[in-house]
C-alpha positions as CSV (number, residue, x, y, z in Angstrom):
1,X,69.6,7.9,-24.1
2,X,68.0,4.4,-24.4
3,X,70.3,2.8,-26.8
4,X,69.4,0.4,-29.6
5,X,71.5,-2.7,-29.5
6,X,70.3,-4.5,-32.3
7,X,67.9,-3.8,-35.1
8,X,66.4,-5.0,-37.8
9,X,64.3,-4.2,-40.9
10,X,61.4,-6.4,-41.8
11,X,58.3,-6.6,-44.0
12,X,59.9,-5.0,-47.3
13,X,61.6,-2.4,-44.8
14,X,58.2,-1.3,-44.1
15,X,58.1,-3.0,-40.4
16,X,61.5,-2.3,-37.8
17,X,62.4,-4.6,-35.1
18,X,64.7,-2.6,-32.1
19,X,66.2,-4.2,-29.3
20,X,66.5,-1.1,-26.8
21,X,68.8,-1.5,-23.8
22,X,65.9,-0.6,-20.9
23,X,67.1,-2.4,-17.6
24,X,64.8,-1.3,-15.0
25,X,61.7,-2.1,-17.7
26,X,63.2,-5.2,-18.8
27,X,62.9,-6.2,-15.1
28,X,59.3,-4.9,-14.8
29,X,57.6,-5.7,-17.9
30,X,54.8,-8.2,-18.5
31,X,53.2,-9.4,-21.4
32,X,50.7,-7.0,-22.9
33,X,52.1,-3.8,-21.2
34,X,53.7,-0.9,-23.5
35,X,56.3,1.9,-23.5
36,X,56.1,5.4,-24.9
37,X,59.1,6.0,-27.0
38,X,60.4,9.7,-28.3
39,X,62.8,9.9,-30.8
40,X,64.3,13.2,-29.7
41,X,63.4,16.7,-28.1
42,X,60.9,17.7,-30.5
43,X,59.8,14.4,-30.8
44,X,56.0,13.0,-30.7
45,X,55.2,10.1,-27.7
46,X,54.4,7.0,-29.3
47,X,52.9,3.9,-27.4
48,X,54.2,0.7,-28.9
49,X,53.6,-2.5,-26.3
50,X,56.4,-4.6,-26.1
51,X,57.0,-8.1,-28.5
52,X,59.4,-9.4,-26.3
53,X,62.0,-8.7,-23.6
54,X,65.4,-10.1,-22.0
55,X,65.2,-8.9,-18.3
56,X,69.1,-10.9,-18.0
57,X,70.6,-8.4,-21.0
58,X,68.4,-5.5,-19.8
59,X,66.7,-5.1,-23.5
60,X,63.5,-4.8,-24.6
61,X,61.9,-5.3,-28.5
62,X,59.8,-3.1,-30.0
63,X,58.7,-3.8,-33.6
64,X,56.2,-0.6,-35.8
65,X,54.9,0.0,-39.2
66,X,56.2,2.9,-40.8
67,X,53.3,4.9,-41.3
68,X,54.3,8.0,-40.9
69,X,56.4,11.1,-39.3
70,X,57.1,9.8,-36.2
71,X,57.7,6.3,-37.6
72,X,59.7,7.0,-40.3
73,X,62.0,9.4,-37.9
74,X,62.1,6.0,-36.0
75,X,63.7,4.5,-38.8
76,X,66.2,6.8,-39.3
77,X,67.7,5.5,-35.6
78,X,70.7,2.8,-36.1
79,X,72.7,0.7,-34.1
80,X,74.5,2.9,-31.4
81,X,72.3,5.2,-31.8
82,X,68.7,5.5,-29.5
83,X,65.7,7.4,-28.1
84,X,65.8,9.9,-26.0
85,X,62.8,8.7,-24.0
86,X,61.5,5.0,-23.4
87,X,59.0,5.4,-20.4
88,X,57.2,2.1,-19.1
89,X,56.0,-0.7,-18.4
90,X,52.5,0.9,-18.4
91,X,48.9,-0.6,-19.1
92,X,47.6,-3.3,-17.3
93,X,49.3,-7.0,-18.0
94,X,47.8,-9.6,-19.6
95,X,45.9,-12.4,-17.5
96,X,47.7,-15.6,-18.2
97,X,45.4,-17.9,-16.7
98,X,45.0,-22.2,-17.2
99,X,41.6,-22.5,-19.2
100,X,42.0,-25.3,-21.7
101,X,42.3,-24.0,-25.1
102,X,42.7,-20.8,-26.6
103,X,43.1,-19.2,-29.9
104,X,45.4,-16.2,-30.7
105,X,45.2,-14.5,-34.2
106,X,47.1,-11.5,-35.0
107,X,47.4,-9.5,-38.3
108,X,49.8,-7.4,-39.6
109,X,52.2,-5.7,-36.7
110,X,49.3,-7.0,-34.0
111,X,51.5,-10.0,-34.4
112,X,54.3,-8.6,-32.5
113,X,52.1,-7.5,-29.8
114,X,50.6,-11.0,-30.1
115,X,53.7,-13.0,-29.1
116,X,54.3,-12.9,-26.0
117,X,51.2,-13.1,-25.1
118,X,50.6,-16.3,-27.2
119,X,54.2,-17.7,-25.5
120,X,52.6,-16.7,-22.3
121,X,49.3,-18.9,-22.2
122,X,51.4,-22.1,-23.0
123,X,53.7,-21.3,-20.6
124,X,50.5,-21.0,-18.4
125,X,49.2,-24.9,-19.4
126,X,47.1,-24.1,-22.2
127,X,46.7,-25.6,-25.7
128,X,47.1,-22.8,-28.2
129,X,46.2,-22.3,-31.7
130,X,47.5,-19.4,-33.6
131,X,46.2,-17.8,-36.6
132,X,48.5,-15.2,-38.0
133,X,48.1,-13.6,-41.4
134,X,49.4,-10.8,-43.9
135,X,48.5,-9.5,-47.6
136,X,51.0,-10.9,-48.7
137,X,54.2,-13.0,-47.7
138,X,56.8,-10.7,-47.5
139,X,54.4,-8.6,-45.1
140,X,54.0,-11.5,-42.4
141,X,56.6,-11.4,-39.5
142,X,57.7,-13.4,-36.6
143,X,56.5,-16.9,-37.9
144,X,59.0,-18.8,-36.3
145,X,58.5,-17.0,-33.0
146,X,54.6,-17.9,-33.1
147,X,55.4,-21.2,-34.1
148,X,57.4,-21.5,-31.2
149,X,55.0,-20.5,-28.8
150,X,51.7,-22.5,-30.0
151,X,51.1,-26.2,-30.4
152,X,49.4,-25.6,-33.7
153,X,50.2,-22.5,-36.1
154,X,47.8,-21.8,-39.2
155,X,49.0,-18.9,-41.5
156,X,47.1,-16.8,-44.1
157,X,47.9,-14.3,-46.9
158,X,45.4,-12.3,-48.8
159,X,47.2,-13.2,-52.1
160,X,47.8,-16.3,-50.8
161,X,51.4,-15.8,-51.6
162,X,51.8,-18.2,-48.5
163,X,49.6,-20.6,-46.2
164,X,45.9,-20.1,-46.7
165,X,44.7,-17.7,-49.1
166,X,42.2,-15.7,-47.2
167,X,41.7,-14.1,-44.2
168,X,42.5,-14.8,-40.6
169,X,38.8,-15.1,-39.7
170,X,38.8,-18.4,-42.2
171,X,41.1,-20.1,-39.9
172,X,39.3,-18.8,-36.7
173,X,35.8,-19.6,-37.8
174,X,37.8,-23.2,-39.1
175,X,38.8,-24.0,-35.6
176,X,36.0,-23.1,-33.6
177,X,34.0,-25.2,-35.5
178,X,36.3,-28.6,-35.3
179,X,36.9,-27.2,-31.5
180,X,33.4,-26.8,-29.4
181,X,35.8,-26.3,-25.9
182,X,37.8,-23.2,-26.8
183,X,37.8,-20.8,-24.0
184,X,39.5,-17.7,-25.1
185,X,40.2,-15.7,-28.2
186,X,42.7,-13.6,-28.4
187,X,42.7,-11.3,-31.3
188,X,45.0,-8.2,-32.2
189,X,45.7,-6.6,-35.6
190,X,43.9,-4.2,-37.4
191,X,40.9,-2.6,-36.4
192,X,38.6,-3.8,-39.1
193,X,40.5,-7.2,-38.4
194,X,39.5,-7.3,-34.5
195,X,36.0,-6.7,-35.3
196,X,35.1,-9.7,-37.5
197,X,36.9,-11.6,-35.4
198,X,34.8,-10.8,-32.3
199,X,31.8,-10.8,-34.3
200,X,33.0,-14.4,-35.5
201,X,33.4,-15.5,-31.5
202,X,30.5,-13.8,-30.0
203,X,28.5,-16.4,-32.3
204,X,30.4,-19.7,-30.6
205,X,29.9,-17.9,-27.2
206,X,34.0,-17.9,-26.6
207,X,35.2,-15.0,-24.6
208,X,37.7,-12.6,-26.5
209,X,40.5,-10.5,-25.8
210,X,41.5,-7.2,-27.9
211,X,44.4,-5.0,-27.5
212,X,43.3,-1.5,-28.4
213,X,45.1,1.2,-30.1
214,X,43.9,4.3,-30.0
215,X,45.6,7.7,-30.1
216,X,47.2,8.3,-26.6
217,X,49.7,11.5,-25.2
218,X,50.5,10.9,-21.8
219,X,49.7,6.9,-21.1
220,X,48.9,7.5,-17.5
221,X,45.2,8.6,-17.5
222,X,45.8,12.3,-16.9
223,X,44.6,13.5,-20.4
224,X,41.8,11.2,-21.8
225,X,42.7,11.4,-25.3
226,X,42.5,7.4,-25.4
227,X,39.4,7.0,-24.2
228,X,37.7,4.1,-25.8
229,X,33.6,2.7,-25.1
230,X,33.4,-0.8,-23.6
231,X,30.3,-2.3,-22.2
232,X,28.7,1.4,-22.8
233,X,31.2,2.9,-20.0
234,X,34.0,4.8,-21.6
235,X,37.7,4.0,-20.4
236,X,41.2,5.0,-20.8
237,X,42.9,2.4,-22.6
238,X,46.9,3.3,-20.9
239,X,45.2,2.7,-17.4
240,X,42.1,0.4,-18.0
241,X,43.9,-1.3,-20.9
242,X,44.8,-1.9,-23.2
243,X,43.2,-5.3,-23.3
244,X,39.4,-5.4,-23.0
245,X,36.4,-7.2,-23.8
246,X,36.0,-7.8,-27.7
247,X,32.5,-8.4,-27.5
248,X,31.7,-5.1,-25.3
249,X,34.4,-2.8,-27.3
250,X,32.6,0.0,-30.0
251,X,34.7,-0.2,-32.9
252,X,32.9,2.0,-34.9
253,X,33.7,4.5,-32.3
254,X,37.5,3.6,-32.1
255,X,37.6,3.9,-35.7
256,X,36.4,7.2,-35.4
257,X,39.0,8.3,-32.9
258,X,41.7,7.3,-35.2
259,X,40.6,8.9,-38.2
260,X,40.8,12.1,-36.5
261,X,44.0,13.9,-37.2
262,X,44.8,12.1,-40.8
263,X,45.0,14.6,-42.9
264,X,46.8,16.6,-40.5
265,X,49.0,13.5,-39.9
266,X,49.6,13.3,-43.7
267,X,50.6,16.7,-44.1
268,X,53.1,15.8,-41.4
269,X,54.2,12.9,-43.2
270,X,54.7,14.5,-46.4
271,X,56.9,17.1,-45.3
272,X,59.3,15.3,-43.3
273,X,60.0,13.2,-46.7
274,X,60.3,16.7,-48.5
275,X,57.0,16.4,-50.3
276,X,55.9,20.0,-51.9
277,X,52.9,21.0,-48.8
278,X,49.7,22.4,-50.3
279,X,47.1,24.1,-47.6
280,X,43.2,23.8,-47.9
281,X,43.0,26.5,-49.6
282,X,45.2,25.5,-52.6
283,X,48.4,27.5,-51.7
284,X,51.6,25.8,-51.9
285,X,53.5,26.2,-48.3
286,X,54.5,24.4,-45.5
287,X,54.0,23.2,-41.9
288,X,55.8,24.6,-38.9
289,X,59.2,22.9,-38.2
């Protein structure tokens, strides 16, 4: 058992932070590599790349969204208590690499995945802006943390509840202007999200950086269930990834991939919170346990 040492609710109780005793990964892991976690026998394997480690305390942090079966079985997991399987570091790292300036915007629980990434190119030399951004204020997490890792921090809300009320793009499309010698974008959140934002760069000619999430099973290249298009060659995001080139990345493709179990994923969902089941064809019953 990979026991959780600390943990926290965030985000309305919508977004958990675990600290998971994982020595030998702790010791491995680089920014922008993942695990896949499984809650119990019967359990589905979910990739969640790391927010943070502490190699000396042999811990790593996850943080996820709630958004379903798997998720909210997640949640149920206290203090003490653990996952049965954490397997990792996979994916390829991050290049932390001395270009000048670089932006990093992240929305939603891309934040998490953003941080250490973020800490990582100042720790490499560079001047970093941030951009992080939410609906709303109680949704935006780790603030402090991406303060503490940038030079400058911009936030947004969609409410504007907090910081800027608008999107994250209003921020990056802000700073490129007032900042012709940007190198790099990095950009991780949403899907919809990573898109403008690339579409945004691709205009000032800066070089982006996504982290993609599609659905993935076994995380080391065996299956091909995360295959994603980029630069019109299609690649595996657990071994080719899962960082690649904004500009070259279909979207509408990746958005595809995703949408393709969610009603199957809801009816999940709905009975593991007790929800009455109805099939397609209108007959109340249930799912397989």
């Amino acid at each position: 058992m990979f026991e959780i040492v600390e943990r926290q609710e965030m985000a309305q109780g919508t977004v958990i932070s675990n600290w998971i005793k994982a020595p030998k990964i702790a010791q491995k892991s680089k920014p922008g590599q993942f695990v896949i976690l499984r809650a119990n026998e019967t359990g589905e394997r979910i990739p969640l790349t790391m927010a943070d480690t502490n190699p000396g305390k042999g811990l790593i942090n996850i943080i996820y969204a709630v958004v379903g079966k798997s998720t909210a079985l997640f949640k149920t997991l206290q203090v003490g208590q653990g996952y049965l399987d954490v397997i990792g570091p996979l994916g390829r790292p991050t290049h932390l690499d001395k270009v000048g300036k670089v932006i990093c915007v992240g929305g939603g629980t891309g934040v998490a995945v953003l941080h250490p990434i973020t800490r990582g190119l100042k720790q490499a030399g560079n001047y970093v802006f941030s951009v992080i951004g939410a609906r709303t204020k109680d949704l935006l997490i780790l603030e402090d943390k991406m303060q503490a890792a940038s030079d400058e921090l911009m936030v947004c809300t969609d409410d504007g509840t907090y910081g800027h009320k608008g999107f994250v793009t209003d921020k990056l499309k802000e700073t490129l202007e007032k900042h012709k010698d940007i190198a790099l974008a990095v950009c991780i959140g949403p899907v919809p999200m990573m898109k403008f934002c690339c579409k945004m760069t691709k205009e000032y000619g800066v070089k982006t950086m996504v982290s993609l999430n599609p659905i993935m099973v076994d995380g080391t290249g065996m299956c091909g269930c995360c295959r994603v298009r980029v630069g019109g060659e299609m690649k595996f995001a657990c071994v080719d990834g899962p960082e690649f080139d904004g500009h070259a990345t279909d979207f509408e493709e990746l958005t595809l991939r995703l949408r393709a179990y969610c009603a199957e994923e809801k009816l999940s969902y709905d009975q593991f919170l007790g929800m009455p089941i109805t099939c397609s064809c209108g007959t109340p019953g249930s799912l397989p346990k």
